[in-house]
Biopython code that builds the backbone (N, CA, C, O; Angstrom):
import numpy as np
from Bio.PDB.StructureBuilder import StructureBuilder

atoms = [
    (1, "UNK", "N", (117.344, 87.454, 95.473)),
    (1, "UNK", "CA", (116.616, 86.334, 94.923)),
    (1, "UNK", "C", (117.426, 85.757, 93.767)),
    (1, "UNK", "O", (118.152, 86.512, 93.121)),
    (2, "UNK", "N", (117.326, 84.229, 93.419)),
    (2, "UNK", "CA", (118.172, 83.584, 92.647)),
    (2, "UNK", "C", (117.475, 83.006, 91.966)),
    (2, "UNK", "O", (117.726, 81.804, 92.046)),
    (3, "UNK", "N", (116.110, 83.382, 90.807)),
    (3, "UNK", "CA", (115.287, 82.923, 90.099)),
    (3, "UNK", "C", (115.782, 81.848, 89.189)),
    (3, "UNK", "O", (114.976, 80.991, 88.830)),
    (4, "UNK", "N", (117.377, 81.785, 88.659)),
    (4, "UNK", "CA", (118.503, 80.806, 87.856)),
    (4, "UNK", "C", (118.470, 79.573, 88.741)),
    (4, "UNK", "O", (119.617, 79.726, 89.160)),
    (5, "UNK", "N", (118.127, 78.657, 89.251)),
    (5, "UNK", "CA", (118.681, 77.873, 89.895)),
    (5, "UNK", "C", (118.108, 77.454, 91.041)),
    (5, "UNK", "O", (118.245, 76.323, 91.507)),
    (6, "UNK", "N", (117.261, 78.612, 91.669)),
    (6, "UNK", "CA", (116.619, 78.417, 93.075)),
    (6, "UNK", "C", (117.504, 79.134, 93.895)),
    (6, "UNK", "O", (118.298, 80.001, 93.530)),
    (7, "UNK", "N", (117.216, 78.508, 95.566)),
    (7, "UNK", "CA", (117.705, 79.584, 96.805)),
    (7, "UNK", "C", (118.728, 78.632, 97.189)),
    (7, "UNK", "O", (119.609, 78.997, 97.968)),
    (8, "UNK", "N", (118.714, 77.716, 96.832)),
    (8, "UNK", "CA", (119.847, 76.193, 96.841)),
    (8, "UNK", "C", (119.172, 75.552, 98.470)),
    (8, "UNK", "O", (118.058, 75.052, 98.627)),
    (9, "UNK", "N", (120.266, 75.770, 99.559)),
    (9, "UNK", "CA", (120.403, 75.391, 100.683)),
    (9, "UNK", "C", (119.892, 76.382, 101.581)),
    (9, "UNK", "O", (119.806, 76.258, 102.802)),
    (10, "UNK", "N", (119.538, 77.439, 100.847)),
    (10, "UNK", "CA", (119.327, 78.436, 101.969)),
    (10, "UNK", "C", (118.193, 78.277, 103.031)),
    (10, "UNK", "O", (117.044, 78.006, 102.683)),
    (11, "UNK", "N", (118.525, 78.442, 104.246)),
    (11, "UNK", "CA", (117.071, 77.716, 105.446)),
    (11, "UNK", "C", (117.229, 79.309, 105.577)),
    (11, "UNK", "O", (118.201, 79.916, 106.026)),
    (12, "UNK", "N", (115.831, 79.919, 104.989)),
    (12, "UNK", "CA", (115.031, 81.454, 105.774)),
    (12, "UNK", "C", (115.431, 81.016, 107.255)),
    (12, "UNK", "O", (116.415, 81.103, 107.989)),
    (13, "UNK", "N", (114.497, 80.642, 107.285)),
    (13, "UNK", "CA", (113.841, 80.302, 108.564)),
    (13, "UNK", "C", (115.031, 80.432, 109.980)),
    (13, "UNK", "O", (114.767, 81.054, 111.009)),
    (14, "UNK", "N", (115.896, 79.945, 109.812)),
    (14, "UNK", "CA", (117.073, 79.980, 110.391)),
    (14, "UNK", "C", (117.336, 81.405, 111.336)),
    (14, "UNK", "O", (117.640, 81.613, 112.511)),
    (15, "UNK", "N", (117.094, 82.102, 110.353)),
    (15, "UNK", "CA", (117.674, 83.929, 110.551)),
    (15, "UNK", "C", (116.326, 84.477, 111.021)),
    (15, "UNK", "O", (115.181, 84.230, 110.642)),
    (16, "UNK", "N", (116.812, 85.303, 111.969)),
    (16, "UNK", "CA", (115.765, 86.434, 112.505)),
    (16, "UNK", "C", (114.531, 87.607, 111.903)),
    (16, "UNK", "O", (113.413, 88.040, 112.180)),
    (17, "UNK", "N", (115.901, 87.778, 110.649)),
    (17, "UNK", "CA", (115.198, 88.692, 109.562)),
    (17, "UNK", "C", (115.500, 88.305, 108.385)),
    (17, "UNK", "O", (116.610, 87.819, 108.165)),
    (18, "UNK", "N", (114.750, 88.423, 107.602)),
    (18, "UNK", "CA", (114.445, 88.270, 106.002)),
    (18, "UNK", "C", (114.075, 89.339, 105.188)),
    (18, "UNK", "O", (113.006, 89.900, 105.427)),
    (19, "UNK", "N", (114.951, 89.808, 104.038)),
    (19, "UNK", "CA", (114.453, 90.871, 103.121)),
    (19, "UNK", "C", (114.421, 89.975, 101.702)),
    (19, "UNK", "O", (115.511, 89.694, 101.201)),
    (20, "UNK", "N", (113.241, 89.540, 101.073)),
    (20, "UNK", "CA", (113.034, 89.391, 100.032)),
    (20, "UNK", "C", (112.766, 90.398, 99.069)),
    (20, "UNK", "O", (111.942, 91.299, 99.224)),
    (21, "UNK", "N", (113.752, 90.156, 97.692)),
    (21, "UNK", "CA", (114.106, 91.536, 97.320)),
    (21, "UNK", "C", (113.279, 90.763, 95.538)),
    (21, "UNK", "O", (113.373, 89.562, 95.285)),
    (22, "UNK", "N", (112.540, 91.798, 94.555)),
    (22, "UNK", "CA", (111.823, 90.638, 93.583)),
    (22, "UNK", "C", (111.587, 92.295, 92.429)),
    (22, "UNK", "O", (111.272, 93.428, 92.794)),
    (23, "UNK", "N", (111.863, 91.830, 91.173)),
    (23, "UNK", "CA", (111.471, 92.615, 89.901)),
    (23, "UNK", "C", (110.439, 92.224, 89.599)),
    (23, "UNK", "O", (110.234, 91.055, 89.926)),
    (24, "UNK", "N", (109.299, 92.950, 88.855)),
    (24, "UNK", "CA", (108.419, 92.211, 87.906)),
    (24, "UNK", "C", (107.653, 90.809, 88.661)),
    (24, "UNK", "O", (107.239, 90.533, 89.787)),
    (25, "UNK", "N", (107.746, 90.081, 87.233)),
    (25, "UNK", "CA", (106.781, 88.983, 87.915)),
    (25, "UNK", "C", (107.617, 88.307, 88.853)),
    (25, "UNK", "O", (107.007, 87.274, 89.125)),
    (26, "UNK", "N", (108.726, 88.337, 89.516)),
    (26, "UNK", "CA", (109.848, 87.653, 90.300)),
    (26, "UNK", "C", (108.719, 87.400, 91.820)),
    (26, "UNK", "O", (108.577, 86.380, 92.494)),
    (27, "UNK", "N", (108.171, 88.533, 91.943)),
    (27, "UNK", "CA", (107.045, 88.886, 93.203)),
    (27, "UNK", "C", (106.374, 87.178, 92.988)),
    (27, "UNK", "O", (106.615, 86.535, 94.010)),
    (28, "UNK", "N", (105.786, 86.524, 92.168)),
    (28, "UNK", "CA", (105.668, 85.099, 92.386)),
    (28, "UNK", "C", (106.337, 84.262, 93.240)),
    (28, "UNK", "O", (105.688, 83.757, 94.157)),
    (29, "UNK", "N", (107.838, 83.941, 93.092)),
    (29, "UNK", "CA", (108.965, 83.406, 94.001)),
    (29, "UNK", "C", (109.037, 83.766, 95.445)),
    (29, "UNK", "O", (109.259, 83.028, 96.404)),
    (30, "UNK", "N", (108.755, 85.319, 95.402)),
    (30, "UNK", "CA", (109.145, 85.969, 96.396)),
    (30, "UNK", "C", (107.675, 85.763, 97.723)),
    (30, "UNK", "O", (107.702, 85.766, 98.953)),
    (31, "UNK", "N", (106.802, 85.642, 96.959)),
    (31, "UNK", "CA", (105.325, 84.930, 97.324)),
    (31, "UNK", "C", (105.516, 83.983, 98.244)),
    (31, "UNK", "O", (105.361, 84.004, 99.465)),
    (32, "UNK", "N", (105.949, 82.969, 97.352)),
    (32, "UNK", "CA", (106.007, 81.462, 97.647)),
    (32, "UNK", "C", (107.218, 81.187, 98.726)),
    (32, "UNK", "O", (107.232, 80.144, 99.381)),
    (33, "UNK", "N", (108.160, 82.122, 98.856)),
    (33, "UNK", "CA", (108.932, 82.055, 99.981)),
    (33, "UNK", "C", (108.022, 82.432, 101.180)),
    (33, "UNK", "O", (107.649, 81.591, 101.998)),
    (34, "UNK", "N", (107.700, 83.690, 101.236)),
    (34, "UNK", "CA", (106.908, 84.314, 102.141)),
    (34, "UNK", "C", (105.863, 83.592, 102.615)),
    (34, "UNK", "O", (105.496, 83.737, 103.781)),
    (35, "UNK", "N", (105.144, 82.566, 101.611)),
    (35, "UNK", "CA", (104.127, 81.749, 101.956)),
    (35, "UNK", "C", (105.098, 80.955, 103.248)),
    (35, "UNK", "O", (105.037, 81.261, 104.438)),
    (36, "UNK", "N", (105.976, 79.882, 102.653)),
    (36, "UNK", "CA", (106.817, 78.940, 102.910)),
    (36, "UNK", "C", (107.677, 79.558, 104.479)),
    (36, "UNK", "O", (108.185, 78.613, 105.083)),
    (37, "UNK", "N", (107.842, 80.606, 105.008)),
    (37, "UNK", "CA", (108.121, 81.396, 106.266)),
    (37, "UNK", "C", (107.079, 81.246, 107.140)),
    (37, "UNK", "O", (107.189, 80.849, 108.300)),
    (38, "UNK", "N", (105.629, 81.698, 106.345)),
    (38, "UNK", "CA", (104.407, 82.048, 107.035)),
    (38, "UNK", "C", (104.270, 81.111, 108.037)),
    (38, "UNK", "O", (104.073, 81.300, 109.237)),
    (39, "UNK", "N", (104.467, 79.492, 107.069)),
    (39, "UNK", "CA", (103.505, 78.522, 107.303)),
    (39, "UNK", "C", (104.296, 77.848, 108.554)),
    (39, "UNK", "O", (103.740, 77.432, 109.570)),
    (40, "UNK", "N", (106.014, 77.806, 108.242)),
    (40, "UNK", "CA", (106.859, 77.156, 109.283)),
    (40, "UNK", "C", (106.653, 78.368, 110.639)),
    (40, "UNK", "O", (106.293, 77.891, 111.715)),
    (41, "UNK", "N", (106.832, 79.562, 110.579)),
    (41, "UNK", "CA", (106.202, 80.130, 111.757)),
    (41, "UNK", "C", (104.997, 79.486, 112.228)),
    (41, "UNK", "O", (105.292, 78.698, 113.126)),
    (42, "UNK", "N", (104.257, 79.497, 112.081)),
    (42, "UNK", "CA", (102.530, 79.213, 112.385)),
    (42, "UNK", "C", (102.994, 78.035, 112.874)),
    (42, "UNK", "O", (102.232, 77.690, 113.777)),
    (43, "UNK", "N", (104.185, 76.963, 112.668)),
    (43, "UNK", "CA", (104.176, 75.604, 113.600)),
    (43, "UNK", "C", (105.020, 75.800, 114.296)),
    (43, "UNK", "O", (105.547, 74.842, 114.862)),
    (44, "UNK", "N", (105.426, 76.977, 114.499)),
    (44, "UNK", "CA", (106.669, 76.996, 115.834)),
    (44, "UNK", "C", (107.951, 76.948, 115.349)),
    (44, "UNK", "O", (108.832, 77.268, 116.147)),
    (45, "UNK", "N", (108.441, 76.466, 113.677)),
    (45, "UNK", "CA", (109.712, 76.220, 113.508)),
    (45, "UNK", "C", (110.556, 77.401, 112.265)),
    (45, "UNK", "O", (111.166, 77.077, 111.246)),
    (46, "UNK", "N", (110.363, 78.473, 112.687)),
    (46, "UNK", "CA", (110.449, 79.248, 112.609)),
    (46, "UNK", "C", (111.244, 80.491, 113.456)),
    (46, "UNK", "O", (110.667, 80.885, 114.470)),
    (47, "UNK", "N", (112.816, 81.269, 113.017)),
    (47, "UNK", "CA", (113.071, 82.079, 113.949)),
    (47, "UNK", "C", (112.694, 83.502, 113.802)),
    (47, "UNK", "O", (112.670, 84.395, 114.649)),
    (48, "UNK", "N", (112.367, 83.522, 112.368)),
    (48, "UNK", "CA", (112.011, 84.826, 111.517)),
    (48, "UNK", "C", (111.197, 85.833, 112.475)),
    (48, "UNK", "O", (110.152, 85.260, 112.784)),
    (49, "UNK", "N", (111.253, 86.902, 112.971)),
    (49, "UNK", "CA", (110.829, 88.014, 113.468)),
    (49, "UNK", "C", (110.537, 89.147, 112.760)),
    (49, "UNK", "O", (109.552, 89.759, 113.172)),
    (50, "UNK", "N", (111.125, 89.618, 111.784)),
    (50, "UNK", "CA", (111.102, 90.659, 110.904)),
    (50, "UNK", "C", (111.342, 90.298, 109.234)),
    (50, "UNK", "O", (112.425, 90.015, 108.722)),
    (51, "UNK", "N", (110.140, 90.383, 108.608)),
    (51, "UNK", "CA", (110.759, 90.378, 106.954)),
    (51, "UNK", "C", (109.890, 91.563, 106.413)),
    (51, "UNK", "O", (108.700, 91.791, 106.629)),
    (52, "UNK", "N", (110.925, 92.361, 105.542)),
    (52, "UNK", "CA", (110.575, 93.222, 104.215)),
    (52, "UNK", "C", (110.961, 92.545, 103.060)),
    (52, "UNK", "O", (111.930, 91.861, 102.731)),
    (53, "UNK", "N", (109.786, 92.982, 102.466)),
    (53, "UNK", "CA", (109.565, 92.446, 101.099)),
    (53, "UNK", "C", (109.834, 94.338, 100.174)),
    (53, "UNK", "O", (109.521, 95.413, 100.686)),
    (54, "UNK", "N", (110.479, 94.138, 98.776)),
    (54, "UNK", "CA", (110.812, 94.801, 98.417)),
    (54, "UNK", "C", (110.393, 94.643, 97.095)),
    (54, "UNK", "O", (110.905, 93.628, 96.624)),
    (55, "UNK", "N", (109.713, 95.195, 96.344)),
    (55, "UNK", "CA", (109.245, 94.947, 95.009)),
    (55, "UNK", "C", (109.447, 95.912, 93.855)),
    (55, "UNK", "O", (108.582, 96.753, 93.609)),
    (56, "UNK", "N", (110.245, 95.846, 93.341)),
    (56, "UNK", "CA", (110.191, 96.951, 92.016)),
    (56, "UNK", "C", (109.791, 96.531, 90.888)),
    (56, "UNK", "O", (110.209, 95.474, 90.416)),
    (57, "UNK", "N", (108.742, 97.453, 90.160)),
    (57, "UNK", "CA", (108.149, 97.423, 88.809)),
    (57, "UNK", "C", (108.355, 98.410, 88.193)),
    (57, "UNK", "O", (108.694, 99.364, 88.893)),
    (58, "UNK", "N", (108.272, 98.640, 86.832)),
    (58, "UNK", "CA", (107.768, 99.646, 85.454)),
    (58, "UNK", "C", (107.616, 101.191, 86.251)),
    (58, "UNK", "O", (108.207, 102.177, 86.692)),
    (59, "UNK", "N", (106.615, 100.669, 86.085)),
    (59, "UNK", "CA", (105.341, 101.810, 86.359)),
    (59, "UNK", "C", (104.177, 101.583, 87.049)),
    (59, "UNK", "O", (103.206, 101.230, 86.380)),
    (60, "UNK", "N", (104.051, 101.709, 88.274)),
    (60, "UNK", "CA", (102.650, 100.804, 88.956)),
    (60, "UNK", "C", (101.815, 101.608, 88.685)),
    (60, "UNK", "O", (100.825, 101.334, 89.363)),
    (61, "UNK", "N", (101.611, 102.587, 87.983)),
    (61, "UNK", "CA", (100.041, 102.680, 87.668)),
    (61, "UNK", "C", (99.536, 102.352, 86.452)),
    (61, "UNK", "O", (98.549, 102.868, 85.926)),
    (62, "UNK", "N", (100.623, 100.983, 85.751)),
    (62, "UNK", "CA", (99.963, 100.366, 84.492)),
    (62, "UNK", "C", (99.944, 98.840, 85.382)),
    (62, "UNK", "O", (99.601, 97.917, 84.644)),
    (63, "UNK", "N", (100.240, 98.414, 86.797)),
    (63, "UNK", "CA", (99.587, 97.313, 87.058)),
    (63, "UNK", "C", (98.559, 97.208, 88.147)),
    (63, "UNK", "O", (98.209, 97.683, 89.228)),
    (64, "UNK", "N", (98.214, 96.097, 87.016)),
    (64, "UNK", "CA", (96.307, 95.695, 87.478)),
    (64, "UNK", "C", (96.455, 94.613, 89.043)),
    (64, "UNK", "O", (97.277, 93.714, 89.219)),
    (65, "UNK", "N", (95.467, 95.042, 89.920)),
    (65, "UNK", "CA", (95.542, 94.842, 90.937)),
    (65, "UNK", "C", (94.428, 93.349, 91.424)),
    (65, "UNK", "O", (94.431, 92.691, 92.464)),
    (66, "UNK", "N", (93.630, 93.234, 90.271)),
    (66, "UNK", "CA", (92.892, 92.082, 90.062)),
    (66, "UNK", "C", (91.581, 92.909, 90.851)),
    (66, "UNK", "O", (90.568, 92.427, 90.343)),
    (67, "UNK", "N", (91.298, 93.634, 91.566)),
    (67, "UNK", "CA", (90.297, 94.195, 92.385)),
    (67, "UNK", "C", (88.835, 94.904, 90.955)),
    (67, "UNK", "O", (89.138, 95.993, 90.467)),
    (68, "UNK", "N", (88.076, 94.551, 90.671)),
    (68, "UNK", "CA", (87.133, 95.161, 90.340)),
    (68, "UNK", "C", (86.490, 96.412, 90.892)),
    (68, "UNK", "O", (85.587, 97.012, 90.309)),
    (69, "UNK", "N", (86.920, 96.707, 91.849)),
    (69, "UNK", "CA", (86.058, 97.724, 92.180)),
    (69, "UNK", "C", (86.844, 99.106, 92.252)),
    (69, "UNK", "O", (86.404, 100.251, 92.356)),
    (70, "UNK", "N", (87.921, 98.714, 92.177)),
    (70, "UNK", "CA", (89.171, 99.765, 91.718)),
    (70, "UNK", "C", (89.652, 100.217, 93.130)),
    (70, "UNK", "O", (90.183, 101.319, 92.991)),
    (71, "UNK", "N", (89.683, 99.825, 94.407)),
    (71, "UNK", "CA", (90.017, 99.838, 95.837)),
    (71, "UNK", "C", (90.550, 98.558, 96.017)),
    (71, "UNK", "O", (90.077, 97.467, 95.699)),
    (72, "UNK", "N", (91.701, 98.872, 96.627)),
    (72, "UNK", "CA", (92.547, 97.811, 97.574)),
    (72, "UNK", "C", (92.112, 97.764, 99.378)),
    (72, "UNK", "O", (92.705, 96.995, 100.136)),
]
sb = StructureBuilder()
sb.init_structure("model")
sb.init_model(0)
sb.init_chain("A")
sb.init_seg("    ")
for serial, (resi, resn, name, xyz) in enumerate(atoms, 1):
    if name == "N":
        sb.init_residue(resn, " ", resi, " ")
    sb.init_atom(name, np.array(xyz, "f"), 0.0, 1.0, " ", f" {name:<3s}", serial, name[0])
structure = sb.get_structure()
């Protein structure tokens, strides 16, 4: 991920597989790509078959999951 600048020219979509790789709050970007894959699949223009998403944080049991009821 290239949070400096953006992904430039890069077409996901193009490639078979996708590993979006994201620190910290980076998981936002990495979102909004994944959204932006989802949506061009769902119309057909899309070659993507396989993506991992890869997320490293801190310490995940100091982040909050937004869930009230304390279950995901």
């Amino acid at each position: 991920m290239i949070p400096e600048g953006g992904p430039g020219y890069t077409l996901y979509t193009a490639y078979s597989g996708v590993v979006l790789v994201a620190g910290g709050s980076g998981i936002s970007y990495a979102t909004s790509v994944l959204d932006d894959i989802l949506q061009k699949h769902a119309a057909g223009k899309s070659n993507v078959r396989v993506i991992e998403v890869v997320w490293s944080i801190a310490d995940p049991g100091k982040q909050r999951t937004g869930c009230s009821s304390g279950s995901v």
